[in-house]
N, C-alpha and C positions, 0 to 999 in steps of 0.2 A: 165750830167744831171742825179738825182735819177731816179730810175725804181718807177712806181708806185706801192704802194700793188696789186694791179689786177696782174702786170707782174711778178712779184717774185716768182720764184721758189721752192718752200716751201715743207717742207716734214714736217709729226709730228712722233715723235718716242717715245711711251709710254710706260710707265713702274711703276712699286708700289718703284721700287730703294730701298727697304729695303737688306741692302746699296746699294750704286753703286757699280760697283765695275770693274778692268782694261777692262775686256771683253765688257762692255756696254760703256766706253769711248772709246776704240779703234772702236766701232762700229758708233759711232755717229760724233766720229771724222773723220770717211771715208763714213759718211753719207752728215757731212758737206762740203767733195769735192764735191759730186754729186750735191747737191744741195745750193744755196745762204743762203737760211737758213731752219734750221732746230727748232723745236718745241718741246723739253722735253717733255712731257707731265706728270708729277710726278699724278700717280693712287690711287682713296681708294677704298679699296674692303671690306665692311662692314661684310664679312664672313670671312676674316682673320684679325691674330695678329700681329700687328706690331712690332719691336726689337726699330724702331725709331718712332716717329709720323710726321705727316706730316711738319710740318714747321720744324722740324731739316732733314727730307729728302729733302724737298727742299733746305737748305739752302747749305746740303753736295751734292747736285748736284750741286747746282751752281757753289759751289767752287772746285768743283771737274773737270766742265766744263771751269773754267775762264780761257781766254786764245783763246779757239777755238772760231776762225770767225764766224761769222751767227749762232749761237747757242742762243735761246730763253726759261728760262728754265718758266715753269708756271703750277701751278694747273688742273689736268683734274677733271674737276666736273662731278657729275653721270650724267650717259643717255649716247648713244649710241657715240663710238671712231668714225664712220664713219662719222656723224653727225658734233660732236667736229674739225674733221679735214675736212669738208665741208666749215665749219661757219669761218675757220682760213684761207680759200682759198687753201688747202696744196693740188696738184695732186697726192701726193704719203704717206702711212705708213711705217715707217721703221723698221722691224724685225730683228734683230740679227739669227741666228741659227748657235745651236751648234750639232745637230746630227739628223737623220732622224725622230726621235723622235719628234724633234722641230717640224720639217716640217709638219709631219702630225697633228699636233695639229693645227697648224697658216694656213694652207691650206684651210682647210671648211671657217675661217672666215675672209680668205683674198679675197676669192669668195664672201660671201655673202656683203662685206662692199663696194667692185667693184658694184655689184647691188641695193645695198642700194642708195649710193651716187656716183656715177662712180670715184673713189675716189682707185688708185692703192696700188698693197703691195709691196716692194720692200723687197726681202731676200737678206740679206749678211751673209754671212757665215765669223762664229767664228776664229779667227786668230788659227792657230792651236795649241798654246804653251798656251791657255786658254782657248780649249775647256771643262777643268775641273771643269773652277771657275763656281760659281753661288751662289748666293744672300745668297742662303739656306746655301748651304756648307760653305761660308764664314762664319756664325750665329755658326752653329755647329763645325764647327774646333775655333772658338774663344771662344765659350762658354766652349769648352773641352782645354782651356790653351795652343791652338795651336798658332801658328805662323802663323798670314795674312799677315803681312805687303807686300810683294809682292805680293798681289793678289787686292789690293785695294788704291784710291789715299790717299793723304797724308791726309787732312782734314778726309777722312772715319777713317781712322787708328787712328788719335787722338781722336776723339769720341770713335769707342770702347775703346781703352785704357781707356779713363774715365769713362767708363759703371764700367767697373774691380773696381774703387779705391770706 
């Protein structure tokens, strides 16, 4: 017998993905043990530049997630993550972190979104062979004719490569 939505175990694990890259799928991928499913939630942040826009970042998460069980990937619209992941039923947010650094940035607002909606944060920490990469870094070692290909899935890698031609 199906579990009903009410019972489903749901986690949202949000992020702007400009690109994805190994570190946030190895996250989400041991986000989707914990839980039955988990909730991409691909971000716009109207005070930042994109390198992709949103519907090619959605589509390089999806394909970037296809494969992994219970993984949902879908648009976070503006207004409040705790809200977003209230309305989707999720008991928990999923955080990556990669160094103390993280921590104290994701700390104040994984307290107040617990108060907001009683709505948990769940931290995993970064596998340690990628605690380097990041979104950014990826942009700028590619922009400077570096080599990503190991730091990001296949779908990410052929998109930049066509940014270049």
């Amino acid at each position: 017998m199906a579990e009903s939505a009410e019972t489903v175990r749901r986690a949202v694990c949000p992020g702007s993905f400009d690109p994805i890259h190994r570190g946030h799928v190895e996250i989400i991928r041991r986000a989707a043990r914990l839980f039955q499913e988990v909730v991409v939630a691909v971000s716009d942040n109207p005070r930042k530049k994109y390198f992709f826009d949103r519907e090619t970042r959605l589509r390089l998460v999806r394909e970037s997630l296809a494969g992994i069980s219970g993984v949902v990937v879908e648009p976070l619209e503006a207004g409040l993550l705790a809200r977003y992941a209230a309305e989707r039923g999720a008991v928990a947010l999923v955080k990556g972190l990669r160094s103390g650094q993280d921590y104290d940035y994701e700390l104040p607002m994984a307290a107040m979104n617990r108060q907001l909606t009683d709505v948990e944060t769940v931290f995993l920490p970064a596998d340690p062979e990628l605690l380097h990469v990041s979104s950014s870094l990826v942009k700028e070692v590619h922009g400077l004719g570096g080599e990503v290909g190991p730091f990001v899935p296949g779908p990410v890698y052929a998109a930049l490569q066509q940014r270049l031609t």
